[in-house]
N, C-alpha and C positions, 0 to 999 in steps of 0.2 A: 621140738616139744618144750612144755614150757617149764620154770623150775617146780622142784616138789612145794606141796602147799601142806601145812601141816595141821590136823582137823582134830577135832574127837568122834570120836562112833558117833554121838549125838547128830554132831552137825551134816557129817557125811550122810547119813540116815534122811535129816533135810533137802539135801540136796539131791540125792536121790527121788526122793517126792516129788520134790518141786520141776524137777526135769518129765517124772511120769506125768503130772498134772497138765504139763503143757505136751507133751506131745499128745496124753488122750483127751485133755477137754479143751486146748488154747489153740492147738491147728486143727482138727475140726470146725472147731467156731470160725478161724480166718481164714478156710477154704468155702465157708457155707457164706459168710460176708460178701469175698469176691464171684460165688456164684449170683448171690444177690443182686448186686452192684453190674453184672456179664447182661444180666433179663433187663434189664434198665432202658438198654437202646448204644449207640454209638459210643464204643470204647477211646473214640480221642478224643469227644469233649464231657468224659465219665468221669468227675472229681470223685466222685464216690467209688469210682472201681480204683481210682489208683490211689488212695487213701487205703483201700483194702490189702491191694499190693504190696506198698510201701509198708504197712504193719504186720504183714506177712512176711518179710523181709527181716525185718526187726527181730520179729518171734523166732525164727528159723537162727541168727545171727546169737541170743541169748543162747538156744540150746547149742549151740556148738559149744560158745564159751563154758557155758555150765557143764557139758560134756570132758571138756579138756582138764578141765578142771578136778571133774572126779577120777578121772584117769589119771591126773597127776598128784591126787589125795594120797596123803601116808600117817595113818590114825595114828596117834599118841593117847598113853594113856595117863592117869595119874599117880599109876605104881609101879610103873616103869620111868618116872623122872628123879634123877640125881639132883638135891637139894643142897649139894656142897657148893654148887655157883648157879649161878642165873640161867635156865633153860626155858625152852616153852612148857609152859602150865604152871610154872612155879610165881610163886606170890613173893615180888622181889616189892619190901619197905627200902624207899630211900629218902635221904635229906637232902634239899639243896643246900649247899655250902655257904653262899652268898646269902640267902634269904632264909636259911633256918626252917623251912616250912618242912613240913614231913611227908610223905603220900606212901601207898600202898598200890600198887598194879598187879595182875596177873596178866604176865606174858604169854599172846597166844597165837593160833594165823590170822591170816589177814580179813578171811572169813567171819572169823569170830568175834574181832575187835570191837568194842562199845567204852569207849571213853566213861560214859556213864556209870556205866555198868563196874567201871576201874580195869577193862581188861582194850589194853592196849597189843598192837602187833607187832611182832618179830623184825617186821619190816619198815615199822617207824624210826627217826632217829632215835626216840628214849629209848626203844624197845634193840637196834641193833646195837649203843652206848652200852647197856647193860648187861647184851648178851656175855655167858662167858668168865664176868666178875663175879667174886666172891663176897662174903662179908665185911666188911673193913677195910675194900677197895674204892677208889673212887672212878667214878665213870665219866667219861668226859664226853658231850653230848652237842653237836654242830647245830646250831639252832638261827634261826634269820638272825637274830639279835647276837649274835656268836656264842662261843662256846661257852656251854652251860656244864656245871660241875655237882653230881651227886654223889652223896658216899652213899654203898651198900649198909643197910640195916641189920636189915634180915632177909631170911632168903626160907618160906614154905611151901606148901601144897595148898 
């Protein structure tokens, strides 16, 4: 089994959909393709049946993952997170040491992550560096360029 993956109801809810969506409209469609592709004529020089196949395959291959995955979901919420050190969902501000710059993340799973967005994963370097610390600690962070050093800020919801 795989490890736990930590979500919010939201996203679980997502994922959920998205697994109904394909098993009732994505494999119907790529069973109705390969019968398509079956009427054609000759299945060993059929590019188009086994284009059908092969995306049939694919599809079938997502939902497992997506399956394992909600089976290995365990919701968090945001009134249930301790804001005394860095957890998932909490909005950990830190400063590089070296470069002075400042940033703001919300630590979240791997699901949810959008750099963009500022919410980085549990399972990135910044995000396992900071798991854990507190305010006034400093996080030390393995990076291609080597180790990278933030101090904790702050630490919300």
């Amino acid at each position: 089994m795989s490890e736990v993956m930590y979500v919010t109801k939201e996203t679980l809810e997502k994922m959920k959909e998205e697994l109904h969506r394909m098993k009732t409209v994505d494999r119907p469609g790529a069973a109705r393709a390969i019968a398509e592709a079956r009427e054609k004529g000759d299945l060993r020089e059929n590019a188009e049946y086994d284009a059908a196949k092969e995306a049939q395959g694919i599809l079938e291959a997502k939902m497992a993952l997506l399956e394992t995955h909600i089976a290995s979901a365990r919701i968090v919420s945001a009134d249930e997170v301790d804001t005394s050190k860095a957890s998932i969902l909490t909005k950990v501000t830190i400063t590089n040491v070296a470069t002075k710059k400042t940033v703001t993340y919300q630590l979240v799973g791997e699901k949810e992550a959008d750099l963009k967005a500022g919410k980085i994963s549990i399972s990135s370097p910044i995000g396992k560096g900071l798991l854990g610390k507190v305010v006034g600690e400093i996080a030390e962070v393995q990076a291609p360029t080597g180790v990278i050093k933030f101090k904790v800020e702050d630490i919300s919801i």
